[in-house]
N, C-alpha and C positions, 0 to 999 in steps of 0.2 A: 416605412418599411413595406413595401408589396409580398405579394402572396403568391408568386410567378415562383413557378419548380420548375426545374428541369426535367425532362423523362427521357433516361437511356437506360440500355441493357449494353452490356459489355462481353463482346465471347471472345476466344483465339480461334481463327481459322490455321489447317496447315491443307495446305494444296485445292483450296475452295471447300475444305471437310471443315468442318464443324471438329476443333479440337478440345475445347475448354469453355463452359459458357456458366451458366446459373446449374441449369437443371441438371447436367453433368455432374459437376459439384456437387448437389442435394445427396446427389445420386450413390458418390464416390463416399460422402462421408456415411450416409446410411448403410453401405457395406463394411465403414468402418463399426461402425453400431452396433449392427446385428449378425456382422458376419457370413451374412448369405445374400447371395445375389433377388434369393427368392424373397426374403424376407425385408428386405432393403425395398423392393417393389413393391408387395405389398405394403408396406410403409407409406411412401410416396404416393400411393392409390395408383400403379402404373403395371400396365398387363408386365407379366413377365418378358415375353417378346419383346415389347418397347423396350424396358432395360435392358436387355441383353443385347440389341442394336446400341444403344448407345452408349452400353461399357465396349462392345468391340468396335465403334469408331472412335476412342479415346484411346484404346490398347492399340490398334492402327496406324495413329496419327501419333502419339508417343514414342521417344527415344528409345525407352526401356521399358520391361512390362508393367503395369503401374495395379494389378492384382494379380494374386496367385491361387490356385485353387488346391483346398485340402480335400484330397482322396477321403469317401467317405468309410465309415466304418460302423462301429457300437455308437458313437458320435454323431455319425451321421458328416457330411463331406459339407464345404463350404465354400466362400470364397473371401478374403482378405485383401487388404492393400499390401501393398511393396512400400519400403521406407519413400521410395523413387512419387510413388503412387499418394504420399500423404504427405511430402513436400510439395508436388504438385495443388493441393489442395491450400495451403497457407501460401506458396508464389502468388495466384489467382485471389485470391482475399485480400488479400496486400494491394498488389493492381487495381482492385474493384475500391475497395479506401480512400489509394490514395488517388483515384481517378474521381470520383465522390467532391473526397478535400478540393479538390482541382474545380470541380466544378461550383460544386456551392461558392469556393470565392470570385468565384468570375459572374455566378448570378448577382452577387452584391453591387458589382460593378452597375447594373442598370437603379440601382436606387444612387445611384452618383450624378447620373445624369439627367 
């Protein structure tokens, strides 16, 4: 058995934009987490301006809005995903799996030959 990995990263482009990729994702589920865009970044260790570019190149490049933002109050205002927004998220994991499975049995293939 060899010790040979493969190394890719896997993104969705839509019109040369960066649609869907790792950090995106991090990104998307950490607003699922904490509920704020702000807090999501800090999370990630990512200025806020970085996130917020790269939630509005996903809202962009998306069909439909994939967070919504709650007016703030006593609460204090947020931002959330869309249902749209956190099936986006398991589509891309699935992709990234089964691209993975795909790949580990094709590295096998070189201990064949």
């Amino acid at each position: 058995m060899s010790n040979y990995k493969i190394k890719s990263r896997i993104w969705i482009e839509s019109d040369k934009i960066v649609f869907l990729g790792e950090g995106r994702i991090q990104l998307l589920k950490a607003i699922e987490a904490t509920g704020s865009l702000s807090k999501a970044a800090k999370s990630l260790k990512l200025s806020y301006k970085k996130a917020w570019h790269l939630l509005d190149s996903v809202n962009k490049s998306a069909k439909k809005p994939v967070t919504m933002n709650k007016i703030g109050g006593k609460g204090g205002g947020g931002t959330e995903l869309t249902a749209y927004g956190k099936s986006l998220i398991l589509v891309f994991e699935n992709i990234n799996q089964q691209c993975w499975k795909f790949l580990d049995n094709e590295l096998k293939k070189l201990d064949n030959i």
